[in-house]
N, C-alpha and C positions, 0 to 999 in steps of 0.2 A: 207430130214431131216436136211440135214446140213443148207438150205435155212432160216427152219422156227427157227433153232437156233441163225441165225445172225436175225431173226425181232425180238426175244423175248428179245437180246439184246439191243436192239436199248431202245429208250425213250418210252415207251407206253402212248397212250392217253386216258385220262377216256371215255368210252363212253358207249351209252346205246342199249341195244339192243331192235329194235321197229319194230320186227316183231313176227308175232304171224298168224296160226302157226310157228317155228322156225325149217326149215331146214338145213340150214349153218352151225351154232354153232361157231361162230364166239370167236379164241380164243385171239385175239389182233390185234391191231389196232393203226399203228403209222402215225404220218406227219415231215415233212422234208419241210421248216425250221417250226419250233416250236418257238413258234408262225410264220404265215407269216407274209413275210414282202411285204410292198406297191409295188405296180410295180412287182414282182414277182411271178413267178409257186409254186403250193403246189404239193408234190409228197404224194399220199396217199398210205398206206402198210396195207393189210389186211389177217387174217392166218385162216384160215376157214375149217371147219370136216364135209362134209356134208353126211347127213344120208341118202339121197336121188339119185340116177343115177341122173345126171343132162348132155343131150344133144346139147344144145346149150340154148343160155338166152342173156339178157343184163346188165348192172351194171350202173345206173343210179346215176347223183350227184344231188337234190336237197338243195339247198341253199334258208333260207328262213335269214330275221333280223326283231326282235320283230314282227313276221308272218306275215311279207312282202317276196312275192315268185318274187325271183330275175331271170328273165327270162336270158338265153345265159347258162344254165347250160348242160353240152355233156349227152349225152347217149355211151357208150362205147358196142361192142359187145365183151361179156364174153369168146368166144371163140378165137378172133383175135386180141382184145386192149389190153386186161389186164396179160400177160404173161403167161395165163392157158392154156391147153390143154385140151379139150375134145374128148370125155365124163370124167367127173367128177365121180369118183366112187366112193361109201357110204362106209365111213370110212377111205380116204384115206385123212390125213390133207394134204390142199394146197394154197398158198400165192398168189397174184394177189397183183398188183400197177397199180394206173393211175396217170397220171398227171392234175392237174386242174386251173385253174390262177383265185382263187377265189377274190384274191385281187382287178382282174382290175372290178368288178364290184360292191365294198364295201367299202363305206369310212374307213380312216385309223382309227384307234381306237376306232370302233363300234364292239360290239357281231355279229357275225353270228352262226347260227347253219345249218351244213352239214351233209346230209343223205346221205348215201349209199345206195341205195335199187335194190336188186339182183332179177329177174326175169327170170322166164324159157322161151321157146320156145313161149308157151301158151300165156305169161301174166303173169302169177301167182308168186308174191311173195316168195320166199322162202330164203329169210335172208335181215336184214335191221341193218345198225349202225348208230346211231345220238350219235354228239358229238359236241360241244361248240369253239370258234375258234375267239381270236379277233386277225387282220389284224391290226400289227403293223405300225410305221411311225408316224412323226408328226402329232399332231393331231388337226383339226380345230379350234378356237376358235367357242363356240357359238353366232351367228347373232342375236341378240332380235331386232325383231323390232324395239323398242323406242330407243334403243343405236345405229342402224344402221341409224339412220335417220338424226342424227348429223353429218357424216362422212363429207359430201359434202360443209358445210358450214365450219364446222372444216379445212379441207384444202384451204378452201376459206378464213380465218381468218389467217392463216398461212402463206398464200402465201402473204397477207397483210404485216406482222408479218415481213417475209424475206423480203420484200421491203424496209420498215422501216428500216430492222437491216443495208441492204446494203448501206442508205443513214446516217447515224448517223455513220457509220464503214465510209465512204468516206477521203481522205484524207487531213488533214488538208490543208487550202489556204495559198498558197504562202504570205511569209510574205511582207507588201506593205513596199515599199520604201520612206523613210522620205520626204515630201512636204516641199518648198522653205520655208527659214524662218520660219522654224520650228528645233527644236535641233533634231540633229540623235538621232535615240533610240538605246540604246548598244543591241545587240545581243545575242535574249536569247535562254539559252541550252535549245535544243528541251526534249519535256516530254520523258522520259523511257518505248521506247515500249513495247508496252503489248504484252503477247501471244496472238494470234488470236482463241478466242474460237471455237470448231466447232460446226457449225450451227447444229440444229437437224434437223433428216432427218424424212421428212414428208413423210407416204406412199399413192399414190394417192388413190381415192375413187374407191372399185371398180365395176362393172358394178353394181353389185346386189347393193350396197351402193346409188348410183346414182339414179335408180328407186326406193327403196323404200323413196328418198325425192322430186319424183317426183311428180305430182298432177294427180290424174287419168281422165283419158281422156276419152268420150264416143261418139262416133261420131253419134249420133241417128239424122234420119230426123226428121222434124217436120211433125206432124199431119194432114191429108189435109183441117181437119176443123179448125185449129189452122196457118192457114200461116202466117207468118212475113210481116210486111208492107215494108219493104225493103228487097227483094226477092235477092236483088245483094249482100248484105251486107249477109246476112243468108247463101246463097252460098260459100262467103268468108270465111268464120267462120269455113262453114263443113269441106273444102277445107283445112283449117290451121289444125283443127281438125285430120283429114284423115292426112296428113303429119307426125304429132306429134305420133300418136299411130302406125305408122308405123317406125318412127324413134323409138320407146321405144320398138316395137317390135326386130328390130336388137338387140339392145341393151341388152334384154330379152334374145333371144339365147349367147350375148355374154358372159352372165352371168351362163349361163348353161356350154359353153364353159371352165370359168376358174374352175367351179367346175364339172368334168362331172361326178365322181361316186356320189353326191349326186344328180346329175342330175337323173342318171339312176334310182336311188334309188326313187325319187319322181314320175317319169314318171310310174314305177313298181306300186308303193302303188297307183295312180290314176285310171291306170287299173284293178288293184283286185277291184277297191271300185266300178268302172261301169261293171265289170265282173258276171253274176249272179254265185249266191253259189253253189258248188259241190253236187251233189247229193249221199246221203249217198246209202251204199248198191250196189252201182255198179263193175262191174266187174276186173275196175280199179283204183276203187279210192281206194285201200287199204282195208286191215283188221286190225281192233285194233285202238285206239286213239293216238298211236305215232307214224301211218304209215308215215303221214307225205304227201303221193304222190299225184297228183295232174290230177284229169280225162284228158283224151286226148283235149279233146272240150273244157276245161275249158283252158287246155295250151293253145291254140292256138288262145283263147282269149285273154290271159295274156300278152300273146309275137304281136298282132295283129292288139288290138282293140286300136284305135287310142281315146285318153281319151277325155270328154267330157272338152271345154274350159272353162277359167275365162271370164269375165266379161272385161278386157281387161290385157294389160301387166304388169299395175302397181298394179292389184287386185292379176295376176297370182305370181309376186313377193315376196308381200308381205306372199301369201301362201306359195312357197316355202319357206320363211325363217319360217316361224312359223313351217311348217313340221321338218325341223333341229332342229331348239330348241326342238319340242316336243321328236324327236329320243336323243335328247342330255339327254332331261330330265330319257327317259327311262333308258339310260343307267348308269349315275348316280341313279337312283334307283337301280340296280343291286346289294344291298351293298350284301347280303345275299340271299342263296336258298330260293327261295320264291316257296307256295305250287302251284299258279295259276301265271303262264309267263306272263308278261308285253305284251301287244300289239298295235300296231300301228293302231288303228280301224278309224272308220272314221269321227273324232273329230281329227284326225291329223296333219291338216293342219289349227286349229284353236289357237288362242292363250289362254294364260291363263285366259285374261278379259273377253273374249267371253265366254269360260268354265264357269267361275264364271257368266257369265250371265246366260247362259242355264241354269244352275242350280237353280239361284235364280227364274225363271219365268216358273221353271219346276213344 
């Protein structure tokens, strides 16, 4: 008792109850730090009255963003992770915590929404909390396209720009010495130096900036009815070709590299979109429209299935950044409770001019 008096004091977090039937009763619900933060563990606190004997189970954390299912989430066993003891007996309130590092697989400053969902021995649901959570930290500008495409030439103009400034700042020449037969020249007080402005500091392009002003490469053989009359030359080309989309392919991961939670996050929404759909009705995917959980087979799709490619590195680029902007957009849309949730479908990875096309020739 004295336990669930120090969570009732704690911060409680709104959240919803999305199980149904509800055996748990779930009577508070707090996180530690509130909001998180980047780089670190979420400590979850949950006080729960269940009406049911419950003998052993799991406590599972689902994480989804604008209903993208973020695979690396733990399943916890109820009896040995979460600080409870069983059996569980009907009517006696009792508190469990896990710990989760929701952050390291959520950009900073995006919604996430986390489910709890509590299962018995069986399978079977019987208590579920969703609740809203955004992963604080600085937070990325958004990448458009048509502004990222300028970066490369911009520091190319710049680096001009300091060239310049370094030769006009040079220091004045030595003053020349009076020629025969000619009068000495009196000695003039040198100018009043100036402060030395400082230069502005230019930040380099970075990988993802570099490819999307790259020119997209396709290394396709020619046709056997179509061959080149210079077969050496044609060879040469595929060759440059095959070099070039492999050099823009490192580059590609390097670009993944400086950003990996938006990484994760694209690589996530790739696979739901070649994953086929949950099939309602089964034993696992939940009861109720806010179960939220995710069939067994459908997971191990999710977490598995290696996503279907672009068309090469500089096509898969430019999709990634258009996937960000479109998350960006969702989330500035967020201003208000909206009755139908924003979602990430699969038009996500298109831009806004493509949209406005599909729709006009729709």
């Amino acid at each position: 008792m004295a336990l669930a008096s120090i969570l009732f004091l704690l911060s409680s977090t709104p959240y919803k109850n999305c199980a149904s039937p509800d055996h748990a009763h779930l009577s508070d619900l707090s996180i530690s730090p509130d909001p998180p933060v980047h780089g670190e563990n979420v400590n979850l606190k949950i006080t729960m009255t269940p009406d049911v004997a419950i003998t052993a189970g799991t406590v599972s954390v689902v994480v989804t963003v604008f209903g993208i299912h973020v695979p690396g989430a733990p399943t916890y066993d109820l009896c040995k992770d979460v600080g409870v003891s069983c059996p569980l007996t009907p009517g006696k309130p009792v508190a469990a915590s896990v710990d989760y590092s929701v952050s390291s697989h959520v950009p900073a400053g995006i919604d996430a929404t986390i489910k709890l969902e509590l299962r018995d021995n069986s399978g079977t649901e019987f208590g579920c909390a969703s609740f809203d959570v955004k992963v604080s930290g600085a937070e990325h500008g958004v990448e458009h396209v048509h502004g990222v495409e300028h970066l490369a030439a911009l520091s190319s103009t710049s680096a001009q720009l300091s060239s310049t400034s370094r030769k006009l700042g040079a220091q004045p020449p030595q003053q020349q010495q009076g020629q025969q037969g000619q009068q000495p020249q009196q000695p003039q007080q040198p100018p009043p130096q100036q402060p030395q402005q400082p230069q502005p500091q230019v930040e380099a392009p970075s990988s993802l900036a570099q490819l999307l002003s790259a020119p997209a490469v396709i290394a396709a053989p020619a046709e056997p009815h179509n061959l080149p009359a210079e077969p050496q030359k044609e060879a040469q080309r595929l060759l440059q070709a095959q070099r070039l989309l492999q050099a823009q392919g490192v580059l590609l991961q390097a670009a993944y590299a400086e950003q990996p939670e938006w990484a994760h996050l694209f690589t996530a929404w790739r696979r739901q979109q070649a994953c086929p759909p949950p099939q309602r009705g089964g034993s696992n995917s939940g009861s109720g429209s806010g179960s939220g959980s995710v069939p067994h087979q459908q997971q191990a799709c999710l977490t598995e299935l290696a996503p279907p490619a672009y068309a090469n590195p500089v096509e898969e680029a430019r999709r990634f950044a258009a996937f960000k902007a479109t998350v960006h957009r969702l989330q500035g849309g967020k201003g208000g409770r909206q009755p139908t949730p924003q979602l990430a479908d699969q038009h996500a990875d298109k831009t806004p001019d493509e949209m406005r096309s599909f729709a006009h020739f729709a």
